[in-house]
C-alpha positions as CSV (number, residue, x, y, z in Angstrom):
1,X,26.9,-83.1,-116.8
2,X,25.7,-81.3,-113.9
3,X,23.8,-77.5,-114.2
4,X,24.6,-75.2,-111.5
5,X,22.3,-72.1,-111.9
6,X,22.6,-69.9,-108.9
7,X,19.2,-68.8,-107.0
8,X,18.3,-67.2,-103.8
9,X,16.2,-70.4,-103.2
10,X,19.2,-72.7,-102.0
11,X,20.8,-70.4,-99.8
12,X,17.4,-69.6,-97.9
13,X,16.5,-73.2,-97.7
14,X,20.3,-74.1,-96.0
15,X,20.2,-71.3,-94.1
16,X,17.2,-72.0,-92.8
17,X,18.3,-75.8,-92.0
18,X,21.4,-74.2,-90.1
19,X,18.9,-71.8,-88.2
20,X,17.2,-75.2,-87.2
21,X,19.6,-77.3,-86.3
22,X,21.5,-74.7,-83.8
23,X,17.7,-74.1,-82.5
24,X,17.6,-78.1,-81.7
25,X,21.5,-77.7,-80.8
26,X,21.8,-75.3,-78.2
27,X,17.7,-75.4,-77.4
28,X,18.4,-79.0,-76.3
29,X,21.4,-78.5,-74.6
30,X,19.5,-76.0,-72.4
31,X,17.1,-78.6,-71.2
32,X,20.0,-81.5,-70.6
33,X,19.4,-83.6,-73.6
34,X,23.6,-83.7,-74.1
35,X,23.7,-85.0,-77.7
36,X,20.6,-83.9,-79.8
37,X,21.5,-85.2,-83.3
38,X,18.4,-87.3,-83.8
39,X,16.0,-83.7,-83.4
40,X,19.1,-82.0,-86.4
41,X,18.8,-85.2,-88.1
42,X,14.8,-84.8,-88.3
43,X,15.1,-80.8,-88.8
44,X,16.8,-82.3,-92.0
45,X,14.6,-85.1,-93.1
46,X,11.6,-82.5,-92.5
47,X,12.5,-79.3,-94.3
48,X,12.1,-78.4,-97.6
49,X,11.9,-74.7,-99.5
50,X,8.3,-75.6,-100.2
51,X,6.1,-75.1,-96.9
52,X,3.8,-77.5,-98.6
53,X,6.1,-80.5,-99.0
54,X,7.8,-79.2,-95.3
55,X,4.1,-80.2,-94.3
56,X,3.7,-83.1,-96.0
57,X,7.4,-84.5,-94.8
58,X,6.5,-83.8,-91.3
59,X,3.4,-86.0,-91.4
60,X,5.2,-88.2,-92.6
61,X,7.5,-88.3,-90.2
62,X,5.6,-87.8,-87.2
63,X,3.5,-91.0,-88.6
64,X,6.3,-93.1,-88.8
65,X,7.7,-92.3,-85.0
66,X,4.2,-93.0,-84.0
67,X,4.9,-96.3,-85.3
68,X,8.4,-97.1,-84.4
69,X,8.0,-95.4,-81.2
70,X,5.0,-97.8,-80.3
71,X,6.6,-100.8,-81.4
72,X,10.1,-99.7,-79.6
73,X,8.8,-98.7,-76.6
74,X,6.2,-101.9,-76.4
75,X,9.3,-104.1,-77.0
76,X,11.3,-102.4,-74.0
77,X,8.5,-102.2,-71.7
78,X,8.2,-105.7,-72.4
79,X,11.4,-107.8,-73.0
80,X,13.9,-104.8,-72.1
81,X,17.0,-103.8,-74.6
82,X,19.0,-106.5,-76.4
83,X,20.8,-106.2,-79.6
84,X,18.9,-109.1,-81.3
85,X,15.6,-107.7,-80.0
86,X,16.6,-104.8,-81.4
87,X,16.6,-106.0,-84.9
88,X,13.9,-108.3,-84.8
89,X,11.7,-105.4,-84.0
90,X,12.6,-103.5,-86.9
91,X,12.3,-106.5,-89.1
92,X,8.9,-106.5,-87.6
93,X,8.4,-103.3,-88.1
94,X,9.3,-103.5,-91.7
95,X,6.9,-106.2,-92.4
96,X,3.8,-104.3,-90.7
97,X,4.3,-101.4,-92.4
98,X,5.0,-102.7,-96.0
99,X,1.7,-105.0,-95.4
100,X,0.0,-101.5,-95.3
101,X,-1.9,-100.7,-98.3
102,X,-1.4,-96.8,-99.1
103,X,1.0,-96.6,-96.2
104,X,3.2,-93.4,-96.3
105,X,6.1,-93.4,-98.6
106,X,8.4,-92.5,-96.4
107,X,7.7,-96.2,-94.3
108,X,11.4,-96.4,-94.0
109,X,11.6,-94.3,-91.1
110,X,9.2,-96.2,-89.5
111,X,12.2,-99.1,-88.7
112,X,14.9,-96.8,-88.1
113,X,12.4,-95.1,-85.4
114,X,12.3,-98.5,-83.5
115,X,16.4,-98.6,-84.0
116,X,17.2,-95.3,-83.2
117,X,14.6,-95.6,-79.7
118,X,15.7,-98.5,-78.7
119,X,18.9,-98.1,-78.6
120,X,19.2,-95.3,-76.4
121,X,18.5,-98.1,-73.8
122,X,22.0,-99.6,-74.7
123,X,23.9,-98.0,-71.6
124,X,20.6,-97.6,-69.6
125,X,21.1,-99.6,-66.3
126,X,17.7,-100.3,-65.2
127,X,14.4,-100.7,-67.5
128,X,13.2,-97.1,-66.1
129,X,16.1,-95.9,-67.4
130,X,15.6,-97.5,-71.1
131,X,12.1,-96.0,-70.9
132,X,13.3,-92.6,-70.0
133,X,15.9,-92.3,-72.9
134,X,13.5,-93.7,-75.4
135,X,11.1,-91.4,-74.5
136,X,13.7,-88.3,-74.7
137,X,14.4,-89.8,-77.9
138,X,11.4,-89.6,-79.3
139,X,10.7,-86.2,-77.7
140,X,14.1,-85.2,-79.9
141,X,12.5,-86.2,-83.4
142,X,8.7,-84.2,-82.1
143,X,11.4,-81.1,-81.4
144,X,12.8,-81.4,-84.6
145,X,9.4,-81.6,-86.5
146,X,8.1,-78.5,-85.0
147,X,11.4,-76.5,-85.1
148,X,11.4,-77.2,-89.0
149,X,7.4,-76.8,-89.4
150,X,8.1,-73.1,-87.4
151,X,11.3,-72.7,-90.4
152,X,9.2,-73.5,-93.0
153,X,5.9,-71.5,-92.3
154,X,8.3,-68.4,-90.8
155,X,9.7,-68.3,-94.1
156,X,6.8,-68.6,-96.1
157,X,5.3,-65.9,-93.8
158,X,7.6,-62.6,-93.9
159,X,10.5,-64.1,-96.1
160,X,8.4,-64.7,-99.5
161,X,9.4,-61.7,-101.0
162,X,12.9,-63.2,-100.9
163,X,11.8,-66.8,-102.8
C-alpha cells in the first residue's frame, strides 16, 4: 500500500520543474528552435529537490551527451543520416560505454544521445543541414542542464527556508 504524507518538498520540486520547462519552452521559441522538448525532457532528467544530486545528475548528463554527441555527430559527418546507421551507432555506443570500467551510472543516456542527435537529420536535405540540427539538438539538452542547475541552486539559495 502506498503512503502519501503531504510536504512542502514535492510541490517546490514540481513547481520548480514547471518553472523550467516554460523557461526552455518559450526561451527556445524566442531564439527559433520550434519544438524544444529534448532541453524540457533534460530539465526533467536533471532536477532533483536536492541541489547535490541536481549536480551530480547534470554531470551525468552532460557526460553522456559528450559521448553520444561525439559519436552522432562523427557518424553524420561521416556516412550522413540513415535509419540503420542510426542504430548501429547506438549499439556502438552501448558497447563503448558498458566496456567502461566506473563509467557513469546513468550510461543509458549516452545511446539515446546518439538517437535523439541523429535523428534530427531525418528531414534534413543536405549534410549541412544534418549537422546544423544535431548541433541545435545538442545545444537543447546544454540549455536544459543549465536552466535546471540555475532551478536547483536558486532554490537552495533564497528558497531554503521553505524546504
Amino acid at each position: 500500500m502506498l503512503n502519501f504524507v503531504f510536504s512542502y518538498k514535492p510541490v517546490i520540486y514540481a513547481i520548480k520543474t514547471l518553472i523550467g520547462g516554460m523557461i526552455c519552452w518559450y526561451g527556445l521559441l524566442i531564439f527559433g528552435v520550434s519544438n524544444p522538448i529534448w532541453a524540457i525532457i533534460t530539465v526533467v532528467i536533471v532536477s532533483d529537490p536536492d541541489l547535490t544530486t541536481a549536480i551530480s545528475l547534470a554531470r551525468m548528463r552532460v557526460i553522456n551527451t559528450i559521448v553520444g554527441c561525439t559519436i552522432g555527430l562523427l557518424c553524420m559527418v561521416f556516412f550522413g543520416y540513415g535509419t540503420m546507421l542510426c542504430l548501429l551507432a547506438m549499439a556502438f555506443t552501448v558497447f563503448l560505454v558498458t566496456s567502461i570500467d566506473r563509467y557513469p551510472v546513468n550510461w543509458r543516456l549516452a545511446p539515446v544521445t546518439v538517437v535523439i542527435l541523429m535523428n534530427a537529420g531525418k528531414d534534413a536535405v543536405s549534410r549541412h543541414e544534418e549537422i546544423r540540427l544535431a548541433l541545435m539538438r545538442a545545444g537543447e539538452i546544454g540549455f536544459g542542464c543549465v536552466v535546471a542547475l540555475g532551478l536547483a541552486y536558486g532554490v537552495k539559495r533564497f528558497g531554503s527556508k521553505y524546504l
